[in-house]
Backbone bond lengths (Angstrom), bond angles and torsions (degrees), N, CA, C in turn:
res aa  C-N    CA-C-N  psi(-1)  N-CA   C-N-CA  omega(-1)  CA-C   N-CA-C  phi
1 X - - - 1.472 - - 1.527 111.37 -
2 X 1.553 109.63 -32.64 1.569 96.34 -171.92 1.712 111.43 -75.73
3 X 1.673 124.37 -17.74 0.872 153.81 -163.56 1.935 90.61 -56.21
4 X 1.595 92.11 -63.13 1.723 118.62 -167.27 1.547 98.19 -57.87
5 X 1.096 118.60 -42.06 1.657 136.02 -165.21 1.118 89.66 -60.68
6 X 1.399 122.07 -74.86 1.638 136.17 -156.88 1.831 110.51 -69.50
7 X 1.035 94.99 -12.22 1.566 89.68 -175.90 1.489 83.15 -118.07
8 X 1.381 155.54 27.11 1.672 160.90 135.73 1.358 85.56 -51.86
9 X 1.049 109.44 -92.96 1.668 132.84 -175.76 1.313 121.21 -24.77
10 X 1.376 99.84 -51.86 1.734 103.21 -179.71 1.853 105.98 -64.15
11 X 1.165 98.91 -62.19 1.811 113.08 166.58 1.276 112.26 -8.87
12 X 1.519 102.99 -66.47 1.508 149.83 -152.66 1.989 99.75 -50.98
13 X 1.778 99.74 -81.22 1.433 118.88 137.97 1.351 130.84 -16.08
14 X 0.935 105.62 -50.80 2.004 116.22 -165.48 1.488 91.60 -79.16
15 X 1.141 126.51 -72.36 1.170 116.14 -163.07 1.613 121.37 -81.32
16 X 1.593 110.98 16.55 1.706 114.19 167.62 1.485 94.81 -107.09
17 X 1.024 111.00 22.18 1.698 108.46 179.67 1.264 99.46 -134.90
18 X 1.111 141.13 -26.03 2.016 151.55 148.65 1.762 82.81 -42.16
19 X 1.010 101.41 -95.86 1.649 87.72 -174.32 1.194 134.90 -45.84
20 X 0.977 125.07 -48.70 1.627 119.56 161.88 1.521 122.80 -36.83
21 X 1.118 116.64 -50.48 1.520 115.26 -162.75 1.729 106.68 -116.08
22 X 1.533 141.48 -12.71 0.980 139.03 -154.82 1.670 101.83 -122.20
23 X 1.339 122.41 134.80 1.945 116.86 -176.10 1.752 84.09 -80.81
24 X 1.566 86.68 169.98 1.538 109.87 -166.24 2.006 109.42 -65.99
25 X 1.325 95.27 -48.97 1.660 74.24 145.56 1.642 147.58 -22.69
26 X 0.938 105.91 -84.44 1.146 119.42 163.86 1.185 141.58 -34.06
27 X 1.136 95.47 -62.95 1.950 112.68 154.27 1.479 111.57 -54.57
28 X 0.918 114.76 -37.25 1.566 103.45 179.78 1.599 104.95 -66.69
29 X 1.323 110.39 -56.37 1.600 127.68 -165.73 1.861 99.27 -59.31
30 X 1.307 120.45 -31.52 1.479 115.83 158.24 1.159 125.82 -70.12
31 X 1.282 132.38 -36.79 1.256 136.44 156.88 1.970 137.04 -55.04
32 X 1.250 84.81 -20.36 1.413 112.73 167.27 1.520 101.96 -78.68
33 X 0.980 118.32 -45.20 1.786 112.40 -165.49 1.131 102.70 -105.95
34 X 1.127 129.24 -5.25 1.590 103.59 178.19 1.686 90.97 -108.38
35 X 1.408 129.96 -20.35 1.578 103.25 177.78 1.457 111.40 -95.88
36 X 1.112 119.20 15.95 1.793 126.45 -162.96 1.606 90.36 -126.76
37 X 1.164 127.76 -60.06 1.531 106.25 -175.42 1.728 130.51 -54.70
38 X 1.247 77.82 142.18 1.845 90.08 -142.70 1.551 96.51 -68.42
39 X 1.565 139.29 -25.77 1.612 130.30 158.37 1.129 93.70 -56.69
40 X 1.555 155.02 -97.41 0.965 134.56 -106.63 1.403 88.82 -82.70
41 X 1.360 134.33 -72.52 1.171 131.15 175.86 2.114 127.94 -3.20
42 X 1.511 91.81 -50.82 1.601 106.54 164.49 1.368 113.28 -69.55
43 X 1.465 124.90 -39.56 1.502 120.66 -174.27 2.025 94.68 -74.70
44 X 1.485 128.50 -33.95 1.145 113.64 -171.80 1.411 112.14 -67.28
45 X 1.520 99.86 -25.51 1.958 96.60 -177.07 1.621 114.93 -59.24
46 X 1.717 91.11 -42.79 2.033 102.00 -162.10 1.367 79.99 -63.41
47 X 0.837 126.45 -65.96 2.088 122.60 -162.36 1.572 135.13 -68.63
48 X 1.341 94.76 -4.03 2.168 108.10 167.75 1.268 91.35 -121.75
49 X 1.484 157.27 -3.17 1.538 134.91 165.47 1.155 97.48 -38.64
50 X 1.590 91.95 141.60 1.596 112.93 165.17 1.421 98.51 172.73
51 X 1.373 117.29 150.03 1.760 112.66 -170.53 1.739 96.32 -93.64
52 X 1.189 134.68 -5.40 1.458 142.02 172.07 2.233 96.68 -26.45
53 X 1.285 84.88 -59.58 1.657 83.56 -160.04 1.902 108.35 -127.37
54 X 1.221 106.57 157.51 1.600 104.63 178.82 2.043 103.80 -115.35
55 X 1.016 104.51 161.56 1.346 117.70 176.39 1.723 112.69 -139.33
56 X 1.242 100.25 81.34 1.896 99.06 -168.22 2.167 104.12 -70.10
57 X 1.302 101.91 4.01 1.486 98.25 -175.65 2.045 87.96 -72.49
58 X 1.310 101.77 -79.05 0.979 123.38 171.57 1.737 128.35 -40.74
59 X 1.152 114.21 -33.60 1.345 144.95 -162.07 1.723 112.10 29.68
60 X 1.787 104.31 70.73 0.997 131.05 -162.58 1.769 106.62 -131.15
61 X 1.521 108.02 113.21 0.890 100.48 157.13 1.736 146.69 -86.47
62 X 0.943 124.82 127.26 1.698 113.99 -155.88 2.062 101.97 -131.79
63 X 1.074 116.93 162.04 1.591 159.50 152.69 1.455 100.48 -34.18
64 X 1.049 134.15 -57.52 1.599 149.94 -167.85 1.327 141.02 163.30
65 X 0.963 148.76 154.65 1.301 154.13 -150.88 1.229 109.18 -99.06
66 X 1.077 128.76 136.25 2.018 135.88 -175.13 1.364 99.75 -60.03
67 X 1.577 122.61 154.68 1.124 130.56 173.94 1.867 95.91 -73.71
68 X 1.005 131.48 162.86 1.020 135.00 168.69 1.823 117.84 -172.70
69 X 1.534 119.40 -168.47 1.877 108.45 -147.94 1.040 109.65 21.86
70 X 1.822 85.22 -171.95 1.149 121.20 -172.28 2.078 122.72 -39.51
71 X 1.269 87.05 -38.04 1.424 109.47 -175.83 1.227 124.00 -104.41
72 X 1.440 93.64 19.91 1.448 101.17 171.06 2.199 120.77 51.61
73 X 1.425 95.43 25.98 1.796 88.06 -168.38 1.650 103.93 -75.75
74 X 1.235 99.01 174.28 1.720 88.49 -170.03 1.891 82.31 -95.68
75 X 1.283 102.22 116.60 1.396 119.89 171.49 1.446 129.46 -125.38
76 X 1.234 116.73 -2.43 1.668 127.30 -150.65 1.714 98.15 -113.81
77 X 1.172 102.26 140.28 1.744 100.66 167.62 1.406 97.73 -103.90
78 X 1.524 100.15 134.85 1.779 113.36 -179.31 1.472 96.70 -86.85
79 X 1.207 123.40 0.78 1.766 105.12 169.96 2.106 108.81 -85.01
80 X 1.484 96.37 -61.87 1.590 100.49 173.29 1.344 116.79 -134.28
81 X 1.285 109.07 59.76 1.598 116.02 159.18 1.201 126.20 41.55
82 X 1.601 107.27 31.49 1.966 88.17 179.47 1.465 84.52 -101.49
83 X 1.268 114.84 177.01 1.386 135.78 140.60 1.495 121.93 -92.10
84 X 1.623 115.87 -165.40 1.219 137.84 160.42 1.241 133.04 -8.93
85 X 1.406 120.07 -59.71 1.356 132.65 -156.54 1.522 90.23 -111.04
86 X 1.563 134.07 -18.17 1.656 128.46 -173.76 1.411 101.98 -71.48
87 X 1.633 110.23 -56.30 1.347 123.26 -173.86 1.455 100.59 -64.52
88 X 1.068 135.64 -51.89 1.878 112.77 166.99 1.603 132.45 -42.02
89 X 1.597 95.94 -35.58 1.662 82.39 -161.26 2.068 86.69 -92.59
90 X 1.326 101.68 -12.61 1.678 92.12 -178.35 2.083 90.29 -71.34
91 X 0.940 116.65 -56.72 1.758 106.40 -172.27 1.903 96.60 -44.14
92 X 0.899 90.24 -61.17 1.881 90.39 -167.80 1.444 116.73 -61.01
93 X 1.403 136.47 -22.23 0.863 145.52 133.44 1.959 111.00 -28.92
94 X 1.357 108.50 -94.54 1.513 115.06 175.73 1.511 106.00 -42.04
95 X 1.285 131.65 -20.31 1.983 108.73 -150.20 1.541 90.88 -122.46
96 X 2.003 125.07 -34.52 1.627 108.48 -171.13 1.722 92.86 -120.70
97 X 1.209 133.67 15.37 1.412 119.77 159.44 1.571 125.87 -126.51
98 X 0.825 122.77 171.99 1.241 131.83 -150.54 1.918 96.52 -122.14
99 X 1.443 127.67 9.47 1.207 132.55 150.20 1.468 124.21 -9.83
100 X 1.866 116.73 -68.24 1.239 110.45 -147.01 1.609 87.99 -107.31
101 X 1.353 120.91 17.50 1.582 127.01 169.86 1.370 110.93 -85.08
102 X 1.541 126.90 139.68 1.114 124.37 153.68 1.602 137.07 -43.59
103 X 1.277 152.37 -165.26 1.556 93.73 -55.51 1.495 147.22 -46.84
104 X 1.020 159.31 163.92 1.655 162.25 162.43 1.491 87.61 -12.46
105 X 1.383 121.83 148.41 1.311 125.44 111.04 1.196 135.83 -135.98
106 X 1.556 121.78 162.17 1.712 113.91 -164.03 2.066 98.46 -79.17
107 X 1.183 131.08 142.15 1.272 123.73 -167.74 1.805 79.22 -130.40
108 X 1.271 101.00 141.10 2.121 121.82 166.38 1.733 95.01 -112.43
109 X 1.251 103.23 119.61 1.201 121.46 165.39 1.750 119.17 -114.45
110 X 1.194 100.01 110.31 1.676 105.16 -158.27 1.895 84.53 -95.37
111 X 1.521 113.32 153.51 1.212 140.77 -157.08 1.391 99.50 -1.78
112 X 1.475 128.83 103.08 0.953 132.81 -145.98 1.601 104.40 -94.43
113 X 1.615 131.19 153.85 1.465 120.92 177.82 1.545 114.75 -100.64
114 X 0.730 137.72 114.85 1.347 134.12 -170.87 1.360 129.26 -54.13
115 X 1.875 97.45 -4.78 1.697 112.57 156.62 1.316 114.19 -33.27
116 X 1.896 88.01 -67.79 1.705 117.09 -160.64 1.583 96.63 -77.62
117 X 1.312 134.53 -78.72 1.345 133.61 -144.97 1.486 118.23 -34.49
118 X 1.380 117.86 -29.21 0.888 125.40 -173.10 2.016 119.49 -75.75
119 X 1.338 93.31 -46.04 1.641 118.67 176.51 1.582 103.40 -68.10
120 X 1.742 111.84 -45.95 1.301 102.01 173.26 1.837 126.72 -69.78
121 X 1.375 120.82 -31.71 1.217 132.66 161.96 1.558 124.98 -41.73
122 X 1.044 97.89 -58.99 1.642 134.53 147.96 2.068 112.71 -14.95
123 X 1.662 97.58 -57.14 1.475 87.72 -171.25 1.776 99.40 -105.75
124 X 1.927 79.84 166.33 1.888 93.56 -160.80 1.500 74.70 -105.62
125 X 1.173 130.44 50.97 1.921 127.91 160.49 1.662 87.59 -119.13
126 X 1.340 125.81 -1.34 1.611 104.18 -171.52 1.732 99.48 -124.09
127 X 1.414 118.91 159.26 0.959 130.67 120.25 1.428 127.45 -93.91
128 X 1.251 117.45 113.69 1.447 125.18 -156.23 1.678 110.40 -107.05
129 X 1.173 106.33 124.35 1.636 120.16 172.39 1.513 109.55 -130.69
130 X 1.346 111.33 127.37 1.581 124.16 157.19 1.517 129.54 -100.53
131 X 1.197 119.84 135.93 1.512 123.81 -176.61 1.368 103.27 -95.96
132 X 1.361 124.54 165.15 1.432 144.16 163.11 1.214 129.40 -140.10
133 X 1.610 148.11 115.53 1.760 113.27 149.24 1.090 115.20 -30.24
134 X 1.314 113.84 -67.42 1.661 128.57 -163.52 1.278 120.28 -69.69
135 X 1.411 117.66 -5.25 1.540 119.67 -179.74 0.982 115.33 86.28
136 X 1.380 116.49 -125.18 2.156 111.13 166.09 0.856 114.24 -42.82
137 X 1.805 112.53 168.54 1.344 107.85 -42.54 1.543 140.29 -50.93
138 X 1.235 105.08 5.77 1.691 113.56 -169.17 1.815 105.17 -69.15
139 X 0.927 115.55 125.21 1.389 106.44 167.20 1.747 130.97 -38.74
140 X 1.622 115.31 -29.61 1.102 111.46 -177.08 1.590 95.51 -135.17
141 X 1.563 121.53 159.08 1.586 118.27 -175.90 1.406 82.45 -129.77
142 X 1.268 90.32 129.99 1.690 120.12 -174.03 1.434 122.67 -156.25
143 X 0.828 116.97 126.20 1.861 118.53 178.00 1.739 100.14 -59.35
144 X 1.346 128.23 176.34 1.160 117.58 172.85 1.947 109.90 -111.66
145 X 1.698 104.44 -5.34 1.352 88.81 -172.83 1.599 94.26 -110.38
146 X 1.338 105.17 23.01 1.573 103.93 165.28 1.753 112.89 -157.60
147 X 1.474 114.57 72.45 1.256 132.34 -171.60 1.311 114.21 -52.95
148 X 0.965 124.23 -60.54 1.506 146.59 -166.11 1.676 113.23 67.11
149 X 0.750 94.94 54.47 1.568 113.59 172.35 1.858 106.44 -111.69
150 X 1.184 111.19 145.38 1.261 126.88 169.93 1.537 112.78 -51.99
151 X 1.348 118.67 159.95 1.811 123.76 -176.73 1.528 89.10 -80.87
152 X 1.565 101.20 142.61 1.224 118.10 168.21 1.433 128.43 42.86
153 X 1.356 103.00 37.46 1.470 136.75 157.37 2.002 118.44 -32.93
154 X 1.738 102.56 -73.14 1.068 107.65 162.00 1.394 162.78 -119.00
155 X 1.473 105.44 157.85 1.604 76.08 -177.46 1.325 140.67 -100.70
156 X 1.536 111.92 19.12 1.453 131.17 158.00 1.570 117.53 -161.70
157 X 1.253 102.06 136.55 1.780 115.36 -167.87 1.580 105.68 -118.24
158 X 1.142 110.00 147.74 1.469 114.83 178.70 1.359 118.10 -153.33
159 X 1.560 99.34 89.58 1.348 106.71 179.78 1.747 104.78 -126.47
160 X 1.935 91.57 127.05 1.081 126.59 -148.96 1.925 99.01 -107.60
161 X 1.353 131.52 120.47 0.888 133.63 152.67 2.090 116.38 56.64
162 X 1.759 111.32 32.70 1.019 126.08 -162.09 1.490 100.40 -113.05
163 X 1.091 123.73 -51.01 1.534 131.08 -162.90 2.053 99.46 -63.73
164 X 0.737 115.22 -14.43 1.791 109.77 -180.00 1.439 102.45 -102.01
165 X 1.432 127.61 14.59 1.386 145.48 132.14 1.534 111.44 -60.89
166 X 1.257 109.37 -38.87 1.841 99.00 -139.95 1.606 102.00 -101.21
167 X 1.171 117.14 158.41 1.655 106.84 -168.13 1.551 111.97 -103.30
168 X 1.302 95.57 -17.20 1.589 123.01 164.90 1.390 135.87 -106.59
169 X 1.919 91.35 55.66 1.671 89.00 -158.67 1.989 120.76 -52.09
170 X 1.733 88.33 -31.85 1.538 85.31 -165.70 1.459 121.97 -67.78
171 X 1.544 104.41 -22.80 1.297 104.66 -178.96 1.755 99.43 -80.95
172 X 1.262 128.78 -28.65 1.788 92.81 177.07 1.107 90.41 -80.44
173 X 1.973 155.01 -40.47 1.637 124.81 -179.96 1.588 107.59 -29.95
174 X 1.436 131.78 -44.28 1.280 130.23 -163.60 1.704 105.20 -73.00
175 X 1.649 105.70 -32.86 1.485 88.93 -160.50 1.919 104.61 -87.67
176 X 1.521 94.44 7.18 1.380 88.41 -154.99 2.105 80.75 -91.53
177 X 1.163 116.41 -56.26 1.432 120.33 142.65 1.619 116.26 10.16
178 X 1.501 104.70 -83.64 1.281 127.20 169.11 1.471 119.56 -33.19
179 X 1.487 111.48 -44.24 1.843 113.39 -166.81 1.119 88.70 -102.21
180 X 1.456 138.29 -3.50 1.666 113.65 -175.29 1.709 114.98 -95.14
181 X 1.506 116.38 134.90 1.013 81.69 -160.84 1.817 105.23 -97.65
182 X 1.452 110.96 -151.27 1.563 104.23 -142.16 1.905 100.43 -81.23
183 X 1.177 103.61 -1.17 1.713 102.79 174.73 1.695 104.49 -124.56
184 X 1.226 107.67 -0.79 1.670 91.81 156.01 1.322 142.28 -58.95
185 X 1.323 115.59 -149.94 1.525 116.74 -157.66 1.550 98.98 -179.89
186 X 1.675 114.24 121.19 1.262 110.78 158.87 1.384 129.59 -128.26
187 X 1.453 121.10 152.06 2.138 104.86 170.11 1.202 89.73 -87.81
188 X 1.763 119.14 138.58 0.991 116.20 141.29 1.550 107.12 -127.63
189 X 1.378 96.64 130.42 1.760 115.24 -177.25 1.885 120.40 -88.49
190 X 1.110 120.25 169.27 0.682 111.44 160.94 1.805 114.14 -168.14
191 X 1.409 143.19 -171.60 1.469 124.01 166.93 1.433 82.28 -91.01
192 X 1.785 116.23 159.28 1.453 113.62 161.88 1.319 72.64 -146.74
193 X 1.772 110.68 137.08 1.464 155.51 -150.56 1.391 116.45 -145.13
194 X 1.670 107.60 -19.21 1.518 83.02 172.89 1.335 107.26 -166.31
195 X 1.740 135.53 -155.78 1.405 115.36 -158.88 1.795 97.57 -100.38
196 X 1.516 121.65 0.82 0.824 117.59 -174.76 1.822 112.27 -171.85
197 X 1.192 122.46 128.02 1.294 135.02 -145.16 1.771 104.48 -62.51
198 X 1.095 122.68 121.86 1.269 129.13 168.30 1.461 130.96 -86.77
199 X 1.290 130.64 121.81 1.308 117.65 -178.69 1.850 115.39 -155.47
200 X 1.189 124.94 130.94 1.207 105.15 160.75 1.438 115.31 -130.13
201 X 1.272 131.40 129.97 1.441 120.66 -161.49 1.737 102.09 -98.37
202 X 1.308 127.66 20.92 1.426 126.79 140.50 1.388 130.07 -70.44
203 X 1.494 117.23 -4.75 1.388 136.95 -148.14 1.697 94.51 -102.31
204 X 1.365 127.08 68.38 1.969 109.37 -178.33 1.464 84.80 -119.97
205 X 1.079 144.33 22.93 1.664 116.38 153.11 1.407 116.59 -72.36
206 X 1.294 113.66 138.31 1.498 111.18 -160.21 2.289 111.27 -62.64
207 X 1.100 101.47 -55.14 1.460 132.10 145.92 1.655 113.65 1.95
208 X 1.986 94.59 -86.05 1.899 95.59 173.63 1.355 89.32 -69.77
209 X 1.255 140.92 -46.56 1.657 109.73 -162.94 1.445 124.28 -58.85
210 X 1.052 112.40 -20.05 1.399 122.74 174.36 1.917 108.55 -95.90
211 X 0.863 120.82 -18.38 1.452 130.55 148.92 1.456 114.56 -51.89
212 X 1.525 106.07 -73.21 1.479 124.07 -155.13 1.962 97.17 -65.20
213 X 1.784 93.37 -64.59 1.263 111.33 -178.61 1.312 153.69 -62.46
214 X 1.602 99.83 -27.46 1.477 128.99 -179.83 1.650 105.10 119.31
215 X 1.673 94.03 -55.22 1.828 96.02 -167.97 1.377 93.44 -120.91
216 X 1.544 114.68 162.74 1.245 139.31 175.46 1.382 121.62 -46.73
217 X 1.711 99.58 -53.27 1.493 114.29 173.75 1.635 128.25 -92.63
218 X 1.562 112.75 12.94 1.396 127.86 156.76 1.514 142.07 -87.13
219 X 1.268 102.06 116.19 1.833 100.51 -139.34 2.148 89.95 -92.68
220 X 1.510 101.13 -5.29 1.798 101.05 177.10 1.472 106.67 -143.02
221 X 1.417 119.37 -177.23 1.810 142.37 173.91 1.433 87.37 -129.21
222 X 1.463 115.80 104.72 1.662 104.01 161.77 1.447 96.03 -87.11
223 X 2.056 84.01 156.56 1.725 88.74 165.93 1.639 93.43 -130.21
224 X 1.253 99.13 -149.91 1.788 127.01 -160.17 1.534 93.57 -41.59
225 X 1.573 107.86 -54.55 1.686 105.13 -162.60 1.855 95.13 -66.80
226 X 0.951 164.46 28.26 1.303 156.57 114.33 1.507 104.42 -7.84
227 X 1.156 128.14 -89.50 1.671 133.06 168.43 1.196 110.13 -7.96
228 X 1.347 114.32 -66.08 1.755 109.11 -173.70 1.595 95.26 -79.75
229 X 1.306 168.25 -33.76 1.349 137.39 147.81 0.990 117.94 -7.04
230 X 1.707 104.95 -80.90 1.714 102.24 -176.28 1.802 116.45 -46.38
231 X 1.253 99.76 -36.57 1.126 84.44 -162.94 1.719 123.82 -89.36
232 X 1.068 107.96 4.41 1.591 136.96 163.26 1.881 93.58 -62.44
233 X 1.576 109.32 -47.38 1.490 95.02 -153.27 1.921 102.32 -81.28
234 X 1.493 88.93 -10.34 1.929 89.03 -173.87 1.051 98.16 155.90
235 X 1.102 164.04 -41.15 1.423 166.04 -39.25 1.260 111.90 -174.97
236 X 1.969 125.41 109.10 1.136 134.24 162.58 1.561 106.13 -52.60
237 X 1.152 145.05 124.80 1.495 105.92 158.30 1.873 105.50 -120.51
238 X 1.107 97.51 155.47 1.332 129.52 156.36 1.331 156.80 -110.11
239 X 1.335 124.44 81.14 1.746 135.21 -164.09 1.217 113.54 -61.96
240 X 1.623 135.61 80.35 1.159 138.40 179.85 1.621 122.00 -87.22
241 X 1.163 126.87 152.21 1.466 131.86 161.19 1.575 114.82 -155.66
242 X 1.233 92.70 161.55 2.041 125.30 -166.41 1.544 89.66 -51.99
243 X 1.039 122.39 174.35 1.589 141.84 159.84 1.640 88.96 -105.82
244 X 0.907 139.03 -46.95 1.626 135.17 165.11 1.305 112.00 -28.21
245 X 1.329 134.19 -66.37 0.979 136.67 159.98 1.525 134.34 -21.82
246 X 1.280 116.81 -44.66 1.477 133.83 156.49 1.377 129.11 -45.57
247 X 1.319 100.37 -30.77 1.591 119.22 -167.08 1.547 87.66 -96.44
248 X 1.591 110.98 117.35 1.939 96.57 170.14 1.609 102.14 -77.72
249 X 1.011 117.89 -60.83 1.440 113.11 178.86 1.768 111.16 -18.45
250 X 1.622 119.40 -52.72 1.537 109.47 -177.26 0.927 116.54 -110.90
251 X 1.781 109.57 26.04 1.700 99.24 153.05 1.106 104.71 -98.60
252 X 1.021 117.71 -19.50 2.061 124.11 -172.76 1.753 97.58 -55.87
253 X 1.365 108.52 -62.04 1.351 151.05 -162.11 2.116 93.00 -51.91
254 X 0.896 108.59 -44.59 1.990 133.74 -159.51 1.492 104.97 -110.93
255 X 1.313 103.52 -13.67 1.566 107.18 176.89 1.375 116.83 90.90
256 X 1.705 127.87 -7.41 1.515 114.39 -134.45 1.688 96.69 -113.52
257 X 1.454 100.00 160.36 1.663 106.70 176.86 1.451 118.70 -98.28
258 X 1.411 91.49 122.89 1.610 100.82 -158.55 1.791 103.14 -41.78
259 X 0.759 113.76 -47.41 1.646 130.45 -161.56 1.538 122.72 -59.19
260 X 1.249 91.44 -38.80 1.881 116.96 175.88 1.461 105.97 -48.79
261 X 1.241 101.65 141.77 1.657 107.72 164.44 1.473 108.24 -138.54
262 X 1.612 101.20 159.62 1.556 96.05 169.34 1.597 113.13 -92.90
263 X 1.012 124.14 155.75 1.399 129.21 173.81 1.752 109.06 -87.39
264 X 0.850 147.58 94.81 1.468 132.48 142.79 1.459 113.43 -91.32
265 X 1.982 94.13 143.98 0.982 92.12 164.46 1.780 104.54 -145.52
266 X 1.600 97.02 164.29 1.715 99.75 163.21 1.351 120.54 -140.43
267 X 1.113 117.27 167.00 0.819 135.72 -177.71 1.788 140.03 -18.41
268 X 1.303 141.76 93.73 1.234 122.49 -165.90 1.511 112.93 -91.90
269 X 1.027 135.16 93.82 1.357 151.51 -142.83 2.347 103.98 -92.72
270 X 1.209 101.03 -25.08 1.551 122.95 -167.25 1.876 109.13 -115.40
């Protein structure tokens, strides 16, 4: 345990100093290699075993979960770095869709996590594409409310915790709309914080945004009315969750917050 403790800390450190001194590039491209390379990755398993907690991303059992946000909760898997909301949509992914089943499908992965890209690349059920602003690592650099992709391109999108970036959420809801095609299916995630969506787009000092917002680079707090966004832009939606979730014992156990849901949605064609 003191082993886990002492390397909390170091973690802890390392990555308020990844941010401090390294552009967002970069940090990503470190984060990619140190939770994806397959030594270190093996040395993190032998040294967080413990049957305390499960990690089905990883399918790693470990001791406890990294402290991680704002609030420091222990949320993080010390084998491959997802948190909370990764390990949900990876269970719901595997347990209510039919994704990694044949036939092919083309999948849009908007700012992609380096959890997934890799696992998704990985299967011969995908044709796999990633978007970026920034380009790398994503295969293609693309804004999201102006893709340039053809109408009804794909047939499942998964964009995870991006839109409370964007200053124009509705127009990428529309463009994301736009590429899906008319029997698809997408997650779109987001944090929702409160009973009703907050935003002021006078707000770019980095400072209040991270005051107002939580993070530096979050230009809103969505709340409840989120749903009708999407669904202003086209958007069936659907508020799903685990039966796991129900059980506190195996969300504790899986990491996950009882409360969370995934969003899918498709298409309203009528």
């Amino acid at each position: 345990m003191a082993l886990l403790t002492s390397r909390n800390i170091v973690f802890a450190a390392l990555r308020k100093s990844l941010k401090a001194f390294l552009p967002p590039f970069y940090q990503e491209e470190f984060k990619r290699i140190y939770w994806n390379a397959a030594p270190l990755r093996l040395y993190r398993k032998i040294t967080s075993f413990g049957k305390a907690h499960y990690c089905p991303v990883c399918q790693s059992h470990v001791r406890e979960f990294l402290p991680f946000g704002l609030n420091s909760r222990n949320a993080l898997c010390p084998v491959c770095g997802t948190v909370e909301r990764h390990r949900l949509v990876w269970l719901f992914l595997q347990r209510k869709t039919n994704l990694f089943a044949l036939p092919k499908k083309k999948l849009l992965h908007v700012a992609p996590e380096f959890h997934f890209s890799t696992l998704f690349q990985k299967s011969k059920a995908l044709n796999y594409v990633s978007v970026d602003l920034i380009g790398a690592p994503a295969m293609v650099k693309a804004d999201v409310t102006a893709l340039g992709f053809p109408a009804e391109t794909f047939d499942v999108i998964y964009c995870s915790h991006v839109l409370e970036h964007i200053p124009n959420d509705q127009k990428a809801m529309q463009e994301l709309w736009r590429v899906l095609k008319k029997d698809g299916w997408a997650i779109i995630q987001v944090p929702i914080e409160s009973k009703t969506t907050f935003e002021d787009p006078s707000i770019v000092d980095p400072k209040e945004r991270e005051r107002l917002f939580g993070h530096v680079d979050h230009v809103r707090i969505y709340g409840a009315d989120y749903y009708e966004r999407l669904q202003k832009a086209g958007f069936k939606v659907a508020r799903e969750q685990l039966a796991e979730q129900k059980d506190r014992l195996v969300a504790q156990k899986l990491g996950l917050i009882p409360e969370e849901e995934i969003t899918v949605c498709t298409k309203q064609t009528s």
